[in-house]
Backbone bond lengths (Angstrom), bond angles and torsions (degrees), N, CA, C in turn:
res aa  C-N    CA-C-N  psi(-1)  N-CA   C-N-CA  omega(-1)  CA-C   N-CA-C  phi
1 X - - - 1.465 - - 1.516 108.53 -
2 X 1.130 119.10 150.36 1.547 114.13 164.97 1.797 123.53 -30.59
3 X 1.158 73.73 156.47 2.187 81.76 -170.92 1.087 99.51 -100.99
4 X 2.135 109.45 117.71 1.294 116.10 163.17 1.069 114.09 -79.35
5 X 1.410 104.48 140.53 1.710 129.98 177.48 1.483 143.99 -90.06
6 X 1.262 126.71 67.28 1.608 124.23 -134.46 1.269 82.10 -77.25
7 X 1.506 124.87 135.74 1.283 142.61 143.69 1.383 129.33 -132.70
8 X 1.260 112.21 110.76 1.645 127.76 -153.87 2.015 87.08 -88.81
9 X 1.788 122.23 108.26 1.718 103.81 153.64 1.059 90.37 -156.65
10 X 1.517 121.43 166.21 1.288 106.74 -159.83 1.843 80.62 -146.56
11 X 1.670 107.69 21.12 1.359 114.08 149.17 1.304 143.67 -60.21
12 X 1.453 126.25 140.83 1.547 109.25 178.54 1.135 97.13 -116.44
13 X 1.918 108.65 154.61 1.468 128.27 173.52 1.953 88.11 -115.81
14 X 1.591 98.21 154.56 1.253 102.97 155.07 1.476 98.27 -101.81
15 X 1.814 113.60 -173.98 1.245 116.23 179.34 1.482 117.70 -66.53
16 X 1.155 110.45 -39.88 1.593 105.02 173.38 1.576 127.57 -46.20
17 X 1.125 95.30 -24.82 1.774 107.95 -148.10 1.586 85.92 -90.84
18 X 1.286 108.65 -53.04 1.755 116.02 174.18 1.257 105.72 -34.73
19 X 1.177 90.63 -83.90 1.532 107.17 -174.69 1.878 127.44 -21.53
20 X 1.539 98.94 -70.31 1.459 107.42 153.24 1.705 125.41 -36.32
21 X 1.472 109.77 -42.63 1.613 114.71 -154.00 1.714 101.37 -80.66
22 X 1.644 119.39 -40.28 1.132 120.48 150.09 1.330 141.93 -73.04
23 X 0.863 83.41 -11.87 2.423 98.25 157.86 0.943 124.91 -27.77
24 X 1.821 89.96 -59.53 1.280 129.63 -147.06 1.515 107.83 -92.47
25 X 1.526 92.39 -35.93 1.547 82.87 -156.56 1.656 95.04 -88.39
26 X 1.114 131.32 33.78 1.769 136.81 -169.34 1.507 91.67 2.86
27 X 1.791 116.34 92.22 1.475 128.15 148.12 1.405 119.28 -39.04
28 X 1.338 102.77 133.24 1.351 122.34 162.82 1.790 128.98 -138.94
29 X 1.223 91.06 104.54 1.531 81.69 -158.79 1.841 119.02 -71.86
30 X 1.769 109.83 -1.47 1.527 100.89 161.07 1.319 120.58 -73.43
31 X 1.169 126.33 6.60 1.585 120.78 171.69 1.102 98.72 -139.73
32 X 1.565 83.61 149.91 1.490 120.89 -169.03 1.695 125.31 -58.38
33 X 1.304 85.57 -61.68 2.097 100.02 159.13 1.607 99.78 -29.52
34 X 1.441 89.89 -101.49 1.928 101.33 -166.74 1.135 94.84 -35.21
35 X 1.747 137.93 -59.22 1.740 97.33 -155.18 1.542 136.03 -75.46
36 X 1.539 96.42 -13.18 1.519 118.32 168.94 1.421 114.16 -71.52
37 X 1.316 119.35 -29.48 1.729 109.70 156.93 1.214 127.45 -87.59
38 X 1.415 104.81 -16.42 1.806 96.56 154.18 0.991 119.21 -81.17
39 X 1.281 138.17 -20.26 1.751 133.53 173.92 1.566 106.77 -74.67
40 X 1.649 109.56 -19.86 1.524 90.36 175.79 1.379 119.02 -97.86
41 X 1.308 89.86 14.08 2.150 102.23 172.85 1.889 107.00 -85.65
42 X 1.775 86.65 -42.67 1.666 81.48 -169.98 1.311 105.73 -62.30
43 X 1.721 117.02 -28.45 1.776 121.53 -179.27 1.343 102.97 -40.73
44 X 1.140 112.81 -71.05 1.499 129.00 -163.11 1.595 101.23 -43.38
45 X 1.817 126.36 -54.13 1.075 121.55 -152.56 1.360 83.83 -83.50
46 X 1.316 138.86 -13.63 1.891 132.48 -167.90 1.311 73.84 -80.05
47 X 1.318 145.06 -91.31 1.461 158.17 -120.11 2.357 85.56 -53.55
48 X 1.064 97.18 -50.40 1.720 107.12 -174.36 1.840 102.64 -40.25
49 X 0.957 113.45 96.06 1.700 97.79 -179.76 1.220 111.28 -111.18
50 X 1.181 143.08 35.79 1.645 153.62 85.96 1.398 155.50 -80.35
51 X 1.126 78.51 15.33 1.968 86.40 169.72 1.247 110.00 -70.64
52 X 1.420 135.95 -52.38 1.086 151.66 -121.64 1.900 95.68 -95.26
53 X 2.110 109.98 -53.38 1.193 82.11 150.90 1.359 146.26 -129.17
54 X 1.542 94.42 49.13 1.442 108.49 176.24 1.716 92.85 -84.45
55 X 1.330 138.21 -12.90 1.415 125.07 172.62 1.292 95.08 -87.53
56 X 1.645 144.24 -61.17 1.394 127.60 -177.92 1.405 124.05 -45.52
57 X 1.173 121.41 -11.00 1.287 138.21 -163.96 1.740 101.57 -87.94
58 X 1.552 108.20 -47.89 1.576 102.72 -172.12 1.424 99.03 -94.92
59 X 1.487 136.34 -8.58 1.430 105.01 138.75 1.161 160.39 -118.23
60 X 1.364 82.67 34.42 1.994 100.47 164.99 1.467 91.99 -107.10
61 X 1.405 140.33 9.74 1.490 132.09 153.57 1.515 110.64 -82.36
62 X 1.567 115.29 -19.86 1.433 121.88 -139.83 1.414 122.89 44.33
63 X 1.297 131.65 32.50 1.291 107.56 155.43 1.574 155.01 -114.99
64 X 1.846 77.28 27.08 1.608 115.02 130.09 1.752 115.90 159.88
65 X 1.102 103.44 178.33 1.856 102.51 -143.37 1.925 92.58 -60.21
66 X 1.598 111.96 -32.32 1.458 134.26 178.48 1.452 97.47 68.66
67 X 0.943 112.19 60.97 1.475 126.59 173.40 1.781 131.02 56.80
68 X 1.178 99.91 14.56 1.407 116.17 -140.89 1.845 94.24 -115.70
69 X 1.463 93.61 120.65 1.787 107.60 -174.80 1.516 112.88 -121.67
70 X 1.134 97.49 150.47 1.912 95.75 170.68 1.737 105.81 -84.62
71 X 1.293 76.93 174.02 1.539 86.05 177.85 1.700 108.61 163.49
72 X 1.671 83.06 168.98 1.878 80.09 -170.73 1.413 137.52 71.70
73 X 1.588 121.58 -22.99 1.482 150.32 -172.66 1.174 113.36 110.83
74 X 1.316 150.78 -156.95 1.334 162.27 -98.96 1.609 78.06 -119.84
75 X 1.109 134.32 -51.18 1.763 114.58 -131.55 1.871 93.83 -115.41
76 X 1.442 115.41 21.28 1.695 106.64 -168.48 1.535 88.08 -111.13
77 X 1.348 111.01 154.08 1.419 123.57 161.27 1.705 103.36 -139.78
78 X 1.322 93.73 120.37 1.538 91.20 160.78 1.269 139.87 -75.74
79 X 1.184 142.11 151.93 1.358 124.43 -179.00 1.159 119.75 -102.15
80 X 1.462 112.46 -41.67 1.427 136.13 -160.37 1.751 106.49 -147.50
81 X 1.335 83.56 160.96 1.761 88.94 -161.50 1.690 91.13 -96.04
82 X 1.400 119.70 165.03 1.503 107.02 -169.92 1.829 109.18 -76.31
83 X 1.514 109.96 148.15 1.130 101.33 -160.62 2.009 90.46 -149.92
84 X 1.877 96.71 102.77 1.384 105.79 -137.89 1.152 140.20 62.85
85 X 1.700 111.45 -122.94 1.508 96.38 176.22 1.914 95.82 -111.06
86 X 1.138 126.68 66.57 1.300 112.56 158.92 1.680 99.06 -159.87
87 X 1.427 134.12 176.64 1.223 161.03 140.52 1.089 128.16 -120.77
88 X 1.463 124.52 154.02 1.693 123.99 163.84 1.799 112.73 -100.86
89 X 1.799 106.75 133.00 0.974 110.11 171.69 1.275 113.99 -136.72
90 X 1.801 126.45 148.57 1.283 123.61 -162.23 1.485 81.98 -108.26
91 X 1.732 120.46 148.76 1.973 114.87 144.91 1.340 81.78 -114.51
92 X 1.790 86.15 155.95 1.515 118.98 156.60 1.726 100.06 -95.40
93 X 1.695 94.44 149.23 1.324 104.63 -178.42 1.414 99.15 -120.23
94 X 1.212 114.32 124.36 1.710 97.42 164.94 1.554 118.42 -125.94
95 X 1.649 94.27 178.59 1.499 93.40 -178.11 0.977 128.78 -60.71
96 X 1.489 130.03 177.42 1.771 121.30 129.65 1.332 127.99 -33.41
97 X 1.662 130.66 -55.52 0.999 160.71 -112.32 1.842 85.83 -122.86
98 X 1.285 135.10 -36.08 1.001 148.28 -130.75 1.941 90.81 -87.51
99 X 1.128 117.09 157.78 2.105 104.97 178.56 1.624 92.24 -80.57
100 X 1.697 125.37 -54.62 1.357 128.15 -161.12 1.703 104.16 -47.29
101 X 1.320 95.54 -42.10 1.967 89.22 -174.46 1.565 115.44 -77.30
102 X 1.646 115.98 -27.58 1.245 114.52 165.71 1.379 108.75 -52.65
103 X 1.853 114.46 -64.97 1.555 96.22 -171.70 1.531 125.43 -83.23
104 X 1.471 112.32 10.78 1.684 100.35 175.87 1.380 88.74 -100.37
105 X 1.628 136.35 -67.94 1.468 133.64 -167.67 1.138 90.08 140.94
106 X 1.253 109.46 -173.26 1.457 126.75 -175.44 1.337 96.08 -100.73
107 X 1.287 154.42 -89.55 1.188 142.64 173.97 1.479 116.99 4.72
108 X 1.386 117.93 -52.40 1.816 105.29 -162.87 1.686 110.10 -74.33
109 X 1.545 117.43 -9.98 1.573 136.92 158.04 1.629 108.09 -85.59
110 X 1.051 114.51 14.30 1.549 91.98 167.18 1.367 112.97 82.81
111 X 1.232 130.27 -30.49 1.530 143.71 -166.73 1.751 116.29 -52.26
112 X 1.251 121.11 109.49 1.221 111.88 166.63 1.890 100.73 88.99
113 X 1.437 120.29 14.93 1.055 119.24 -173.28 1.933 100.42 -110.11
114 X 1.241 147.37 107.78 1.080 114.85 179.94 1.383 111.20 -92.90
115 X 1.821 110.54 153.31 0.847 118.21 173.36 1.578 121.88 -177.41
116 X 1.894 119.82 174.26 0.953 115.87 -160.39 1.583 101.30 -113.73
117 X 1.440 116.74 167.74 1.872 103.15 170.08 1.565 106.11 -115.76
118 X 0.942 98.69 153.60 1.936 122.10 177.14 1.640 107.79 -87.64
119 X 1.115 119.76 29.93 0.939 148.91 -159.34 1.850 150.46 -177.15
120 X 1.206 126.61 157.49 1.436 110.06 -158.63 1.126 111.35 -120.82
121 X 1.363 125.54 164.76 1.115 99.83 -158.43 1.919 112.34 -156.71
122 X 1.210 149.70 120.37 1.493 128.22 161.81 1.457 140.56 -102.19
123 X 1.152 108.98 113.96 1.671 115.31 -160.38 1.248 101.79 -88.79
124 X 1.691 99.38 164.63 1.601 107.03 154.77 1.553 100.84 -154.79
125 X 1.385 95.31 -169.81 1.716 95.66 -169.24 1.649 91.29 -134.92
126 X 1.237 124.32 99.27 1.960 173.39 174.16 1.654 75.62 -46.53
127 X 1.641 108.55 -99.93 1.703 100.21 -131.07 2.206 68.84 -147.41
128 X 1.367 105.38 143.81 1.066 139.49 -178.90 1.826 125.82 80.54
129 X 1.895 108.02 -130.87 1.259 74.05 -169.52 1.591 76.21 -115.45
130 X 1.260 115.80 -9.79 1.914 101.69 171.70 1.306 104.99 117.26
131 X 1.237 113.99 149.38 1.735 103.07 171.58 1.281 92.37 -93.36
132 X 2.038 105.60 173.74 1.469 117.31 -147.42 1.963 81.90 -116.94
133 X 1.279 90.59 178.23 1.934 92.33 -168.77 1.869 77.98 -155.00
134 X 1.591 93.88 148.59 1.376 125.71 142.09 1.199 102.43 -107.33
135 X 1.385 97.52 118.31 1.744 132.71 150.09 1.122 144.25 -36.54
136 X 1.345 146.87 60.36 1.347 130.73 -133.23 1.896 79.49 -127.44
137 X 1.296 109.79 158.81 2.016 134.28 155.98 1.123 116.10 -139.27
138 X 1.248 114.09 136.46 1.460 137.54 166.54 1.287 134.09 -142.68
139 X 1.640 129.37 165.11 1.175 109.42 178.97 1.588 118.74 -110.89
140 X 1.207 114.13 125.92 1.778 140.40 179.61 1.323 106.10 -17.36
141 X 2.038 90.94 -66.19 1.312 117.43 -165.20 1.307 122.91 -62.32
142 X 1.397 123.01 -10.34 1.598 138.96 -177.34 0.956 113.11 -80.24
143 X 1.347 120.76 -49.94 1.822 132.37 170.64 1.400 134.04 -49.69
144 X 0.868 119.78 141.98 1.440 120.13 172.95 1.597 110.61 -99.40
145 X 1.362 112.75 -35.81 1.887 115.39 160.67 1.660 94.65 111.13
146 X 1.529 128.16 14.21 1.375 115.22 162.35 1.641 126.19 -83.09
147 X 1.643 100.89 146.12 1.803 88.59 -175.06 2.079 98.90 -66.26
148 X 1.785 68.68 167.77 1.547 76.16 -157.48 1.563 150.84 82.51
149 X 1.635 90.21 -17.75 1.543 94.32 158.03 2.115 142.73 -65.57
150 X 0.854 103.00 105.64 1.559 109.61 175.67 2.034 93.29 -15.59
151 X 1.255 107.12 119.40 1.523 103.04 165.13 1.391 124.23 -103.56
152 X 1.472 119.88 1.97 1.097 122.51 -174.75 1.738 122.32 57.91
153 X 1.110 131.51 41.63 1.284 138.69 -152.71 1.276 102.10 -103.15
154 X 1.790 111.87 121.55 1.208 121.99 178.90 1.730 121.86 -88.34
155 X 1.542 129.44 125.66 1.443 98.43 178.88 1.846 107.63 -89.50
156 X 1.154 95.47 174.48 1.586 126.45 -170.05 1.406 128.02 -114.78
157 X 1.671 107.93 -73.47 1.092 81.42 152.44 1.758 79.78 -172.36
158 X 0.994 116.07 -143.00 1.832 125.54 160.79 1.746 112.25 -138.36
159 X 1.412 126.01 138.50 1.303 115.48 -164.44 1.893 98.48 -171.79
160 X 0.863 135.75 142.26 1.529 148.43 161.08 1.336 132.69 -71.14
161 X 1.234 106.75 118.03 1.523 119.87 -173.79 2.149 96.93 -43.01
162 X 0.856 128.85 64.14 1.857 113.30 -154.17 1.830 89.60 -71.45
163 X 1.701 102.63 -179.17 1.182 99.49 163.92 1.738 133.15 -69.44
164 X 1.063 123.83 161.63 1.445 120.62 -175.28 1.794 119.24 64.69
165 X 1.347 111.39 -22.16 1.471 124.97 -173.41 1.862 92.11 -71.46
166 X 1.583 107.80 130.80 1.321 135.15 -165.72 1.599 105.14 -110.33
167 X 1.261 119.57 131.00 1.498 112.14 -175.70 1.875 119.53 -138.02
168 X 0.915 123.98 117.34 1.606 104.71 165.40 1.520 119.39 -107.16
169 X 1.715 89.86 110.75 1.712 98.15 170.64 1.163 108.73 -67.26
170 X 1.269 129.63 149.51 1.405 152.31 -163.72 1.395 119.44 -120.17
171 X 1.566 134.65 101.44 0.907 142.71 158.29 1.411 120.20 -0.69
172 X 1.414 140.78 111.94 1.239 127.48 176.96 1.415 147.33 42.09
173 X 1.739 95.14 14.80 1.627 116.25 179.43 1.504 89.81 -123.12
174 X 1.724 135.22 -68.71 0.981 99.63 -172.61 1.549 138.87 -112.98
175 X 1.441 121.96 150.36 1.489 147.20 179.67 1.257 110.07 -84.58
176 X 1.659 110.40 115.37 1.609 96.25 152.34 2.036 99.04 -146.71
177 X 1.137 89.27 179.25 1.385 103.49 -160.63 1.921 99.49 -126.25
178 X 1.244 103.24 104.59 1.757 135.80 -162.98 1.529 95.12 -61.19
179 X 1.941 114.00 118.46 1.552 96.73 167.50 1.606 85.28 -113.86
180 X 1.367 111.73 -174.30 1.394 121.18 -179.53 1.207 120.22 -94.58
181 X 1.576 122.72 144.48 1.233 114.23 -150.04 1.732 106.05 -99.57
182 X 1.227 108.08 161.11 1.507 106.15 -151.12 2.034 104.54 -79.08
183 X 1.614 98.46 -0.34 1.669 94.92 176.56 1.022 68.26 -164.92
184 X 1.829 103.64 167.36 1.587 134.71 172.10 1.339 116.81 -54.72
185 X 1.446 105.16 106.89 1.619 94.32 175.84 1.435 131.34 -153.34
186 X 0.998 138.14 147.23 1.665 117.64 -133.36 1.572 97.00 -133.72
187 X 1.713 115.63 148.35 1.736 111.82 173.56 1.289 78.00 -114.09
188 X 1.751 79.84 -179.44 1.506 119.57 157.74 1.003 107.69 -124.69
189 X 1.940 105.86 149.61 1.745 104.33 175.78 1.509 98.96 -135.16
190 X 1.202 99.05 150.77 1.496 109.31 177.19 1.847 94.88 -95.06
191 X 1.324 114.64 134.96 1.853 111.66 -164.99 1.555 76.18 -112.40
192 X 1.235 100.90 144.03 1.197 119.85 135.21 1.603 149.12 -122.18
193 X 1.229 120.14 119.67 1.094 141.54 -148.30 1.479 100.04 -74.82
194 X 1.633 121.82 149.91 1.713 121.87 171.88 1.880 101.90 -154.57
195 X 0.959 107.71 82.97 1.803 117.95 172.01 1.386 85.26 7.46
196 X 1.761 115.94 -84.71 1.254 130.26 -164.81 1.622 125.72 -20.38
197 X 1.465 105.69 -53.98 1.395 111.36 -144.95 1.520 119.53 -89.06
198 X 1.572 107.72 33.56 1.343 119.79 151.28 1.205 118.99 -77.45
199 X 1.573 127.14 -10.42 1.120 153.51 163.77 1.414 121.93 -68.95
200 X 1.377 121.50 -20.50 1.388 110.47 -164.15 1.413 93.79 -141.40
201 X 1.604 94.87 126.75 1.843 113.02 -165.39 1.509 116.28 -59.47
202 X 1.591 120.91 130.76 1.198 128.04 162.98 1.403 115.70 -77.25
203 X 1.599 131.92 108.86 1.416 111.14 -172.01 1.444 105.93 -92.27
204 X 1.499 122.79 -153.89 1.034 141.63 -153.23 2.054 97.79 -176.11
205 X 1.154 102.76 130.26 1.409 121.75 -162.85 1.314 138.41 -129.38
206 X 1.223 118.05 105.16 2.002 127.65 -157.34 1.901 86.19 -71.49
207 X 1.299 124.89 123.75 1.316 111.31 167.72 1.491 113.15 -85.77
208 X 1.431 121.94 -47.24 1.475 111.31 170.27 1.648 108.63 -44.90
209 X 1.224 120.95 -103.67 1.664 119.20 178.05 1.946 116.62 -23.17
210 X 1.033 103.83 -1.87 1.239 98.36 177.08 2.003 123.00 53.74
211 X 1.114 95.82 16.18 1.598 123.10 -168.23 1.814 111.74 -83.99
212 X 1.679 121.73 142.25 1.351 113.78 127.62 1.529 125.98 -57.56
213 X 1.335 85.40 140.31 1.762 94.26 175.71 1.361 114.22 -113.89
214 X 1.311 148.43 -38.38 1.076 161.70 -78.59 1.774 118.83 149.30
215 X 1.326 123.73 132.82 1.252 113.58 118.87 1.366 126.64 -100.77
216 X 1.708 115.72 134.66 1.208 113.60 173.09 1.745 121.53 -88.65
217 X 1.037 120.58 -13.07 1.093 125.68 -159.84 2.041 106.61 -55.52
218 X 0.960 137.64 166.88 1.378 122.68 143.36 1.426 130.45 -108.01
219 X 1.110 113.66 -173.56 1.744 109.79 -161.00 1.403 113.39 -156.37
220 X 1.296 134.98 69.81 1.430 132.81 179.68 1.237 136.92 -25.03
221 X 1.859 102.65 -35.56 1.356 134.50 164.79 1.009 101.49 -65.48
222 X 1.547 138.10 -91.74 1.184 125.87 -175.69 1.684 129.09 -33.77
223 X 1.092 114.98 -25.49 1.570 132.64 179.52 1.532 94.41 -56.03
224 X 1.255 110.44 -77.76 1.191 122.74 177.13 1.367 131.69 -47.49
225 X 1.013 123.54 -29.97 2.075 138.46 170.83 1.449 88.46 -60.62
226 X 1.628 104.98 -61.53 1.821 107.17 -164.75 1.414 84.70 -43.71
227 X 1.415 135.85 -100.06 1.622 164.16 -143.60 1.301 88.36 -14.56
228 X 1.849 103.08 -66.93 1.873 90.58 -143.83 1.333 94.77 -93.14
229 X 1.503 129.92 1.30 1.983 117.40 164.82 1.344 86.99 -52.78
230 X 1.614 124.18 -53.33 1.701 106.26 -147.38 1.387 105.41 -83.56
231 X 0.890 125.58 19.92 1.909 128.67 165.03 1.298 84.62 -87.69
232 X 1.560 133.39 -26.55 1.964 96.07 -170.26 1.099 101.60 76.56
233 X 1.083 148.99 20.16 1.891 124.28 168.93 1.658 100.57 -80.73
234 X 1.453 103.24 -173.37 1.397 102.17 179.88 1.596 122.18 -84.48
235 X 1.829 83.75 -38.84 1.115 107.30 -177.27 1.904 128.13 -48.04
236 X 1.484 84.22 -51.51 1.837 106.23 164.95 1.330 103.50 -66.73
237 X 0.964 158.14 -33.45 1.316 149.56 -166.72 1.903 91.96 -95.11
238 X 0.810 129.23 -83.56 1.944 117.36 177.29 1.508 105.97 -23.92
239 X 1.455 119.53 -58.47 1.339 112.53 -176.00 1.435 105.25 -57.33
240 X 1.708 133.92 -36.57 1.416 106.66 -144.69 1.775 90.09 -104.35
241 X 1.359 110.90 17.75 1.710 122.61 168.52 1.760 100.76 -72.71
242 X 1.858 85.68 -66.89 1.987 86.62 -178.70 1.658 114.68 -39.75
243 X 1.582 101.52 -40.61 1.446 111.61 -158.73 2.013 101.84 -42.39
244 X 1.666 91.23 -64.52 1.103 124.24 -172.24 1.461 127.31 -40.07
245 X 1.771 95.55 -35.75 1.791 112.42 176.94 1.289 105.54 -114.67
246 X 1.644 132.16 10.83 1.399 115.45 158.52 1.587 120.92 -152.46
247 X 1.532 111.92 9.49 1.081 103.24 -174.35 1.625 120.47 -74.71
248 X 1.386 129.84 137.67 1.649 137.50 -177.99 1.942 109.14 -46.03
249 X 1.517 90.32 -22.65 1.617 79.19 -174.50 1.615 114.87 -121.06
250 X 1.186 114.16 120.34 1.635 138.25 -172.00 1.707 100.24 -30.43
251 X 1.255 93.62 -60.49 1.627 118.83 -176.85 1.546 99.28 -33.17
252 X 1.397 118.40 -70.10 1.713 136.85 -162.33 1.117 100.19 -65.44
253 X 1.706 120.15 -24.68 1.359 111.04 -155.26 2.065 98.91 -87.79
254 X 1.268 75.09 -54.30 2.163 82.79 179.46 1.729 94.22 -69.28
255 X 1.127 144.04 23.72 1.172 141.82 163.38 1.644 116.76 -90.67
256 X 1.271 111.17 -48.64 0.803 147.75 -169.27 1.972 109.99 -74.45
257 X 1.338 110.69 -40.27 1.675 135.90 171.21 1.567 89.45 -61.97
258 X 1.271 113.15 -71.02 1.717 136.84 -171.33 1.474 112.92 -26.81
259 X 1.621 106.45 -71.61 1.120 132.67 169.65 1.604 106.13 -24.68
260 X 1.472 87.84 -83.86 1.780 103.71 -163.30 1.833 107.39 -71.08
261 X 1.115 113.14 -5.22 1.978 113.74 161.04 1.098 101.20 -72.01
262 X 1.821 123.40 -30.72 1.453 95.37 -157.20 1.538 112.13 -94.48
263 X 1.189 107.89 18.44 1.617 120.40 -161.70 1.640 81.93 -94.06
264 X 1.609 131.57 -66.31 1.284 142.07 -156.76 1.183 111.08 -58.96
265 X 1.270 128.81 127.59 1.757 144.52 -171.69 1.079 104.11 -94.88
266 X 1.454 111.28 -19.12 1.989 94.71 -156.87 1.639 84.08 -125.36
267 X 1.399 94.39 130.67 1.599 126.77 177.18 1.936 120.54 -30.16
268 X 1.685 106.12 -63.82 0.858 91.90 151.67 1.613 145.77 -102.62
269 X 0.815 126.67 40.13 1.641 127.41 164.11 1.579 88.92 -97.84
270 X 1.571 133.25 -22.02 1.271 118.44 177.02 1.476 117.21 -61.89
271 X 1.351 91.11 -42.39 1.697 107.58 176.30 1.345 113.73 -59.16
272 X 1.645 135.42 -39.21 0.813 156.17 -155.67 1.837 110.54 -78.43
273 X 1.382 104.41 -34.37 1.067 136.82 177.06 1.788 120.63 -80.29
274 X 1.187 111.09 -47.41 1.317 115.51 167.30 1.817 124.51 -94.98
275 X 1.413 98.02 2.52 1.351 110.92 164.66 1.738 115.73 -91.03
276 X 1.397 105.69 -15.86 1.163 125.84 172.81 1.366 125.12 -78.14
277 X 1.563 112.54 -37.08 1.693 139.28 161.23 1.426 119.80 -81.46
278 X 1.776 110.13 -12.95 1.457 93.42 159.93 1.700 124.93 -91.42
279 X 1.713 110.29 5.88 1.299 97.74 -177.95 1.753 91.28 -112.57
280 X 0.954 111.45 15.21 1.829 94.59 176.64 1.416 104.27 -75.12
281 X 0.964 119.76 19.98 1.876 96.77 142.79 1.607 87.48 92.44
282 X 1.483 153.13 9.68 1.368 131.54 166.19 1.596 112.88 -137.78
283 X 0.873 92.94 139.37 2.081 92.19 -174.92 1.107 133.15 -71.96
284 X 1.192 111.02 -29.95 1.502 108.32 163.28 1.884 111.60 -72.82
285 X 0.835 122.52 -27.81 1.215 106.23 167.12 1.755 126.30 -81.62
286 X 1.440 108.91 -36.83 1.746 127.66 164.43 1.928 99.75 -46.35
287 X 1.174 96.44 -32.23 2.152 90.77 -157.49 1.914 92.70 -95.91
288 X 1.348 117.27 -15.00 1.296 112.74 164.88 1.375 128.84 -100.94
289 X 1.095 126.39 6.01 1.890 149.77 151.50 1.357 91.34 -92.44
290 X 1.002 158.73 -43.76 1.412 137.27 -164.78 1.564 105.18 -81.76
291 X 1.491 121.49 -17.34 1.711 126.88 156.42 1.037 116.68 -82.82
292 X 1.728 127.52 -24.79 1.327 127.51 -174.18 1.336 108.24 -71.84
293 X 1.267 101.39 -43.87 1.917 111.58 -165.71 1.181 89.20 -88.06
294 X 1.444 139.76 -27.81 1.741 123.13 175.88 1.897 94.84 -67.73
295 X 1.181 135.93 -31.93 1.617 129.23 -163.37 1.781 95.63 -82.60
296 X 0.776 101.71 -41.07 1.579 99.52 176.99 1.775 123.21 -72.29
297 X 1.384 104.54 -33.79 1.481 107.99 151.49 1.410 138.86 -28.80
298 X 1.489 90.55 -69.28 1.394 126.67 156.50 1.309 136.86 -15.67
């Protein structure tokens, strides 16, 4: 499960001061140093118990936005714009009981979705009692990232973001599965940023079957391969051949299969096509043609 972080200060940061102090110190959450002085930045800004809405305050007054952006869907607030490799971001958590979760759902909070991040991360628990998490670990490196794969997922335990409680989510080790929190209540996270890790799959996780379901992550690149295969040019279609037989990332590669199946009308050249993507040599794409061409069987 994520690594709790005891940090005893009974200092306050305003947002500025945060902001700057982790700038500076370019976070890294594989070492120990940096992440223990960034957890004692977020202390400081947790310890602040009006910043948060003395900025909501001036812009639902309008008298001015106070730096403060959406993002993420309904429940993200940004704080700070990225500054190196990190940013500050607050979520709101809400109830059941709450109108926003009646009319978005539980889904647009994350709730009841399990899953891991491609990314790192430091929480805290702002103002209530926190939403509660099942705990799950696994290893990244074992997977190949097809649905349906066995994930090997260990449980941990179940426990609440509470107030003052300090956390580091962990890159591709830890899983948990979002319940709703029993009153409105909001963290902060210190993000940390990695050029890379548009590269490395966010999954999504069946807890009974013990299965990947999903990648969640998104991919601009991939956005784009899909786009111009479905223009049909020639050009996009040669490129998303290379894509298919050499690109480094699994993801691009069964993207790329995807694309150009969905162009083909006639049954078998579909087959023909994903019999072609199960021998390129990588498994996550081989173990999803061996369902494609079983659905087309069918």
């Amino acid at each position: 499960m994520p690594r709790t972080i005891a940090i005893d200060s009974a200092k306050c940061a305003s947002l500025p001061e945060a902001i700057e102090a982790l700038a500076q110190l370019d976070f890294d959450p594989r070492e120990q140093e940096s992440t223990l002085e960034a957890a004692l930045w977020l202390r400081r800004l947790n310890n602040n118990r009006t910043f948060l809405a003395d900025l909501l305050l001036d812009r639902l007054a309008g008298r001015s936005d106070g730096g403060v952006e959406s993002g993420y869907g309904p429940q993200a607030i940004i704080l700070s714009p990225r500054r190196g490799n990190m940013f500050l971001r607050a979520n709101i958590w809400p109830a059941e009981h709450d109108l926003f979760f009646r009319n978005s759902g539980a889904a647009a909070f994350v709730y009841g979705v399990p899953h891991d991040h491609n990314f790192s991360f430091l929480t805290s628990g702002y103002l209530g009692p926190g939403y509660r998490s099942d705990y799950y670990e696994y290893d990244y490196d074992a997977l190949s990232g097809y649905e349906g794969e066995p994930a090997g997922l260990r449980f941990v335990e179940r426990s609440a973001l509470s107030q003052g409680k300090l956390m580091l989510y962990r890159a591709h080790r830890d899983v948990h599965s979002q319940l709703p929190a029993e009153s409105l209540s909001v963290s902060l996270n210190v993000m940390h940023v990695d050029p890379a890790q548009g590269w490395f799959d966010q999954y999504g996780f069946d807890l009974e079957r013990g299965e990947v379901t999903r990648v969640l992550s998104p991919n601009a690149t991939e956005v784009f391969l899909r786009t111009a295969v479905a223009s049909g040019s020639e050009a996009a279609l040669d490129f998303a051949e290379w894509v298919g037989r050499t690109h480094p990332s699994d993801r691009m590669r069964l993207a790329s299969f995807e694309a150009r199946a969905g162009l083909i009308a006639e049954p078998d050249a579909r087959q023909e096509l994903w019999r072609t993507a199960e021998a390129a040599g990588c498994r996550m794409v081989a173990e999803t043609a061996k369902r494609r061409r079983a659905a087309i069987r069918a």
